[in-house]
TIKOL-906300 format. One record per residue: x, z, y of N, C-alpha, C, O, CB in turn; residue in three letters. Coordinates in steps of 0.1 Angstrom, whole numbers. Each point is the difference from the previous one (the first is absolute). Glycine has a CB too. Example, Ala and Ser with C-alpha at 12.3 -4.5 7.8 and 13.67 -1.06 7.14 Angstrom:
BEGIN
132, 78, -57, -9, 0, 12, 9, 0, 12, 10, 7, 0, -29, 5, -12, Ala
15, -19, 23, 9, 0, 11, -8, 8, 11, 5, 1, 11, 7, -23, -17, Ser
END
This chain:
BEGIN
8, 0, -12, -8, 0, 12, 9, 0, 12, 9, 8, 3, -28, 4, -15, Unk
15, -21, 18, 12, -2, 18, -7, 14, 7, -10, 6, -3, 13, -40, 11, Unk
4, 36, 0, -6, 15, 11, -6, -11, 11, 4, -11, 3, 18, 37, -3, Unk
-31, -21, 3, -5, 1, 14, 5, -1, 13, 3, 11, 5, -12, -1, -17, Unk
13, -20, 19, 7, 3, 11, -4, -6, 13, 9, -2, 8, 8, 4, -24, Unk
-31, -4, 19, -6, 2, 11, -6, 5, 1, -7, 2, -10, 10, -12, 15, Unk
-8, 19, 9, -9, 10, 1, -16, -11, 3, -9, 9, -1, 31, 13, 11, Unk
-28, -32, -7, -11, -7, 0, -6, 1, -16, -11, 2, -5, 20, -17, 27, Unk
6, 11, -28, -8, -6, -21, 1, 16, -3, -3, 5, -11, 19, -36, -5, Unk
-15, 35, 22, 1, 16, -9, -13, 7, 6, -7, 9, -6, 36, -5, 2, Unk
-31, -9, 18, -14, 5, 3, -12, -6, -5, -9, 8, -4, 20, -3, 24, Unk
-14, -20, -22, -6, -7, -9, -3, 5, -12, -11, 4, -4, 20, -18, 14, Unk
6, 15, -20, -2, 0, -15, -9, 17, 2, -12, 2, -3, 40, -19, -11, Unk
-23, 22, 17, -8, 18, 1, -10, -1, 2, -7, 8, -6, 20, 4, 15, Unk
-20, -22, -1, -13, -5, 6, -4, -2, -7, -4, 9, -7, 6, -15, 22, Unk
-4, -10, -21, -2, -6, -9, -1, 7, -13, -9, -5, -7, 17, -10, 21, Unk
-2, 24, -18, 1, 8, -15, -12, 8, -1, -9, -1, -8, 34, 2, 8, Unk
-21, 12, 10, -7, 9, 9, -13, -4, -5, -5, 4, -10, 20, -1, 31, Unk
-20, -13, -12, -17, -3, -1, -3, -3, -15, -7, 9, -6, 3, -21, 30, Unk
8, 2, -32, -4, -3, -11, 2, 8, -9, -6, -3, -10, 7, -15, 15, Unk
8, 31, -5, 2, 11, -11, -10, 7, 2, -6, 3, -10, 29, -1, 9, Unk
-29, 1, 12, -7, 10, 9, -13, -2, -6, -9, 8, 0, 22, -8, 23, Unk
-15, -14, -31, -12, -9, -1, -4, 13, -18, -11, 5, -4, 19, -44, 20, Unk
4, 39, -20, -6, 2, -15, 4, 16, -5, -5, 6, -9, 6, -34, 2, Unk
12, 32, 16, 5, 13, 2, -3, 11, 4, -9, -3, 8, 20, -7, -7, Unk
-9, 26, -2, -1, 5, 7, 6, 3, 17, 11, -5, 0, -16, 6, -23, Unk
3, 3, 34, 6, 3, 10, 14, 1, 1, 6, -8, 7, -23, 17, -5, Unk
22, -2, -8, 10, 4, 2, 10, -9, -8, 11, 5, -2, -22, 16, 7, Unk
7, -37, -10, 9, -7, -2, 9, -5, 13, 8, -8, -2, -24, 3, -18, Unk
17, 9, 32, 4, -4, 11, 14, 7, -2, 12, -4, 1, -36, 2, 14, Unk
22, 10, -18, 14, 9, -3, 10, -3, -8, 12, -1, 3, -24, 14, -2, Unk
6, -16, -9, 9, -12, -11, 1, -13, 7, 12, 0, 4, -20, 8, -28, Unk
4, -15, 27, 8, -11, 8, 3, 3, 12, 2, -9, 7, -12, -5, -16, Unk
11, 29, 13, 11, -2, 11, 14, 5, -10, 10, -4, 5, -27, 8, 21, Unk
19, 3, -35, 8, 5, -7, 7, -14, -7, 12, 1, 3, -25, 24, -5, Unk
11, -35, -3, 3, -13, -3, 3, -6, 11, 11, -5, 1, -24, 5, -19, Unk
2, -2, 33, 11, -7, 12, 11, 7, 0, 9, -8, 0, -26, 0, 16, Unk
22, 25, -15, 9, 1, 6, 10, 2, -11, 11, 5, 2, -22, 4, 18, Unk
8, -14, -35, 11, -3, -10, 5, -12, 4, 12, -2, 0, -22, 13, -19, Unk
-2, -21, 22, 2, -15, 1, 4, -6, 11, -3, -12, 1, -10, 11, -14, Unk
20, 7, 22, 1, -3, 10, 14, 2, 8, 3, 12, 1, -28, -9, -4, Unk
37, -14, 10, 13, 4, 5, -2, 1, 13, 10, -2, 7, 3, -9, -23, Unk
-27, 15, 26, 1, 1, 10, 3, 14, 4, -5, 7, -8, -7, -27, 8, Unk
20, 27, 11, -1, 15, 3, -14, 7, -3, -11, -3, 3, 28, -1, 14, Unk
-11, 18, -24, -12, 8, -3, -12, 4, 8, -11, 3, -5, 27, 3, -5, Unk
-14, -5, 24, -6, 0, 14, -7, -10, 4, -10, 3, 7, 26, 8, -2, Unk
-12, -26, -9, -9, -12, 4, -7, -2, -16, -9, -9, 1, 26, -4, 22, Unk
-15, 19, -40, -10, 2, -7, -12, 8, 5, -10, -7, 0, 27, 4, -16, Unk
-16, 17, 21, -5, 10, -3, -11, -8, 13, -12, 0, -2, 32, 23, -11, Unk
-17, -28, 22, -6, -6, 14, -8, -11, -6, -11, 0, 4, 31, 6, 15, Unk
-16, -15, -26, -5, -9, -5, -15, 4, -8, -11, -4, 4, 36, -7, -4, Unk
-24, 19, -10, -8, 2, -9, -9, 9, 6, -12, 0, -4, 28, -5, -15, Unk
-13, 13, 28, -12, 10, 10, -5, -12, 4, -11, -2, -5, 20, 26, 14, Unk
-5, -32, -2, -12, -10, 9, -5, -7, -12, -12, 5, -1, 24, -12, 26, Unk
-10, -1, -34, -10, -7, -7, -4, 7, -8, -8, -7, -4, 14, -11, 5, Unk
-7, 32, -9, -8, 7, -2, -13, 4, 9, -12, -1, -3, 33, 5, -7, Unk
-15, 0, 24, -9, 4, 9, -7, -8, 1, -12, 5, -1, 21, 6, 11, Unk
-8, -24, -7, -5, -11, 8, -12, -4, -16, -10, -6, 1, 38, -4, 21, Unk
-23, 13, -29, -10, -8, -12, -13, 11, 0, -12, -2, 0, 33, -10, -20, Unk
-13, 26, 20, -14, 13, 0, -8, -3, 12, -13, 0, -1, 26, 22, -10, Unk
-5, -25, 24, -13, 0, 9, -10, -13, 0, -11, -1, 4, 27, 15, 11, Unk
-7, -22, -20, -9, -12, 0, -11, -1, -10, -9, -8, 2, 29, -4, 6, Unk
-20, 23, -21, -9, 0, -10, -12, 14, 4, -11, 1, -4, 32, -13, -16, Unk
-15, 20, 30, -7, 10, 5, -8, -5, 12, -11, 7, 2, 28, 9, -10, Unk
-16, -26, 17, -5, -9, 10, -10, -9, -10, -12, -1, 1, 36, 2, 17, Unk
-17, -8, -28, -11, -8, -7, -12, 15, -5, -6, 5, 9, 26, -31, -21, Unk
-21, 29, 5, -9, 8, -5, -4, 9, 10, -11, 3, -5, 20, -6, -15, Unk
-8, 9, 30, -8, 3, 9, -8, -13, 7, -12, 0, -4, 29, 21, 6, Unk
-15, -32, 7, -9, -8, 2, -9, -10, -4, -9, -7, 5, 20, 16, 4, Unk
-2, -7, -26, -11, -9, -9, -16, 9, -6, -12, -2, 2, 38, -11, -11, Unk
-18, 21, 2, -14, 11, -10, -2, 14, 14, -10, 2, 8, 22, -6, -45, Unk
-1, 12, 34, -1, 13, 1, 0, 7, 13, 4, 11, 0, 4, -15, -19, Unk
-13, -1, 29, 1, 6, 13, -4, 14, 2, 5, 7, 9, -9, -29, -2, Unk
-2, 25, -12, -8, 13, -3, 10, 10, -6, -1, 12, 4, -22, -23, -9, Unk
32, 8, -3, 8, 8, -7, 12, 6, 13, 1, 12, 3, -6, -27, -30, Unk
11, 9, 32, 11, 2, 15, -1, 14, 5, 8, 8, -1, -12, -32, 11, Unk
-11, 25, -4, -1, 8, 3, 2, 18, -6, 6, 10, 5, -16, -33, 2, Unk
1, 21, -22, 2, 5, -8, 15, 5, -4, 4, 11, 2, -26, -21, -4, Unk
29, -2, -5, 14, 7, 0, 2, 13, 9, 0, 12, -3, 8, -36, -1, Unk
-5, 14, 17, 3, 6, 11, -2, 16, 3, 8, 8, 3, -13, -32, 3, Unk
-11, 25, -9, 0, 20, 3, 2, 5, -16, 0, 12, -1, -22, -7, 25, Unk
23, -12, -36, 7, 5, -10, 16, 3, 1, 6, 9, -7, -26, -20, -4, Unk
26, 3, 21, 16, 0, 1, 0, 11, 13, 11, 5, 2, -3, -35, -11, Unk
-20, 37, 20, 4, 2, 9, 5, -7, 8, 8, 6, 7, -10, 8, -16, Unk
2, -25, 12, 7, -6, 11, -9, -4, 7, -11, -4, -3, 28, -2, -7, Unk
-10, 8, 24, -8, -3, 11, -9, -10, 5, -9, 3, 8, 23, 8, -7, Unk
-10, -25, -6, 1, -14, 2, -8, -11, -13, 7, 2, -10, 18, 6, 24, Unk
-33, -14, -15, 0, -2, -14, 12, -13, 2, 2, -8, -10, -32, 18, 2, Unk
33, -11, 14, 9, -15, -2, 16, 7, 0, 11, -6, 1, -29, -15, 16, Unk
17, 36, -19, 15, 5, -4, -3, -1, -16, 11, 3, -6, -1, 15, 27, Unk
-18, -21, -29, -1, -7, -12, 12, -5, -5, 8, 4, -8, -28, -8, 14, Unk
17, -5, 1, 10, -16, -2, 11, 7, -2, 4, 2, -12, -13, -23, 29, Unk
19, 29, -4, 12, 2, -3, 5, 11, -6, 12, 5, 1, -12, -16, 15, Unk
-11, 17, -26, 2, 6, -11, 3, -8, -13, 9, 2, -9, -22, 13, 20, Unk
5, -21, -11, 3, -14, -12, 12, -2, 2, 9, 6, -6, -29, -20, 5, Unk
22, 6, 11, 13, -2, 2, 13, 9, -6, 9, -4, -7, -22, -6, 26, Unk
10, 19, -16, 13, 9, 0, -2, 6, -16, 9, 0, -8, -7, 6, 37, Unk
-14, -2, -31, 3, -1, -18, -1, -11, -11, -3, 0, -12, -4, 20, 16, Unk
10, -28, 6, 7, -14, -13, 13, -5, 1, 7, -6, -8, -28, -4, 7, Unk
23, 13, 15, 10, -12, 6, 14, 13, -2, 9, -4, -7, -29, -16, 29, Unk
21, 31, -18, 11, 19, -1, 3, 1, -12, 11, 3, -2, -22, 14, 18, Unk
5, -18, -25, 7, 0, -17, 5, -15, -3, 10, 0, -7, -29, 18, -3, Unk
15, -29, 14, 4, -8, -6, 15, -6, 5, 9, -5, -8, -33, 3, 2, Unk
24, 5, 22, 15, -2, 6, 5, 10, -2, 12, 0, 5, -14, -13, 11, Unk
0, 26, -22, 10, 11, -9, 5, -3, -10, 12, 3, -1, -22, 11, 5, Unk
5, -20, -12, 0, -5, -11, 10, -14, -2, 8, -2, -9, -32, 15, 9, Unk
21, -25, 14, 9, -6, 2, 15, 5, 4, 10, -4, -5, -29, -7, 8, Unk
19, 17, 4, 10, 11, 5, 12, 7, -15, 13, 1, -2, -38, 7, 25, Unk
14, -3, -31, 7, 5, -14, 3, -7, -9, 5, 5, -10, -14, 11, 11, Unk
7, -27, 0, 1, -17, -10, 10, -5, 3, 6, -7, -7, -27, -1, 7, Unk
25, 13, 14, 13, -9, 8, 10, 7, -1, 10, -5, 4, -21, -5, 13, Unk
12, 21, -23, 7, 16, 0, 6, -1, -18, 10, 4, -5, -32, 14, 27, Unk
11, -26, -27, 2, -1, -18, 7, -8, -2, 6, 3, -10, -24, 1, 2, Unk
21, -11, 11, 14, -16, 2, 12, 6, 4, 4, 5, 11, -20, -26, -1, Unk
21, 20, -22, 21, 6, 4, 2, -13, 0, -6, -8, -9, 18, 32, -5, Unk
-1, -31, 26, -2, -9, 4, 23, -4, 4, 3, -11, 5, -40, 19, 4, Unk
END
């Protein structure tokens, strides 16, 4: 297997993986493919760990955005005084952050597993 050595195909492939694993997996397959980007990957640990938070993030908000203004508008709210939060649209950047914080850890410890 060649490494990885731009940060765009590595934001892609994570992307691209990300959603269609997501399709038949549990959650927390995100973790494992960031642990595999940051095996698979010769870019610095810092532009992995950066990479794989944004297309992580960027895929949860965009599936948290779809499903709120397709079906579930009614649910937002709800979350919202179940999470205590003030805002129902600080939602979103909860998603965010528990999909996107483990999985650039995870890239982070993948990049750390390669004696190099």
């Amino acid at each position: 297997m060649l490494p990885i050595r731009s940060v765009p195909l590595l934001f892609v492939i994570v992307l691209i993986s990300a959603l269609l694993l997501q399709l038949f997996l549990p959650w927390w397959i995100v973790v494992v493919i960031g642990l595999l980007a940051g095996m698979g990957s010769s870019i610095p640990t810092w532009k992995k760990g950066l990479t794989v938070f944004a297309a992580i993030g960027l895929l949860w908000l965009g599936a948290a955005l779809f499903i709120t203004f397709t079906e579930s508008a009614v649910l937002l709210p709800r979350i919202a005084a179940l999470l205590q939060l003030p805002s129902p649209w600080m939602v979103f950047g909860v998603t965010v952050l528990i999909g996107a914080v483990p999985s650039s850890l995870a890239a982070v410890g993948g990049s750390w597993l390669i004696i190099r």
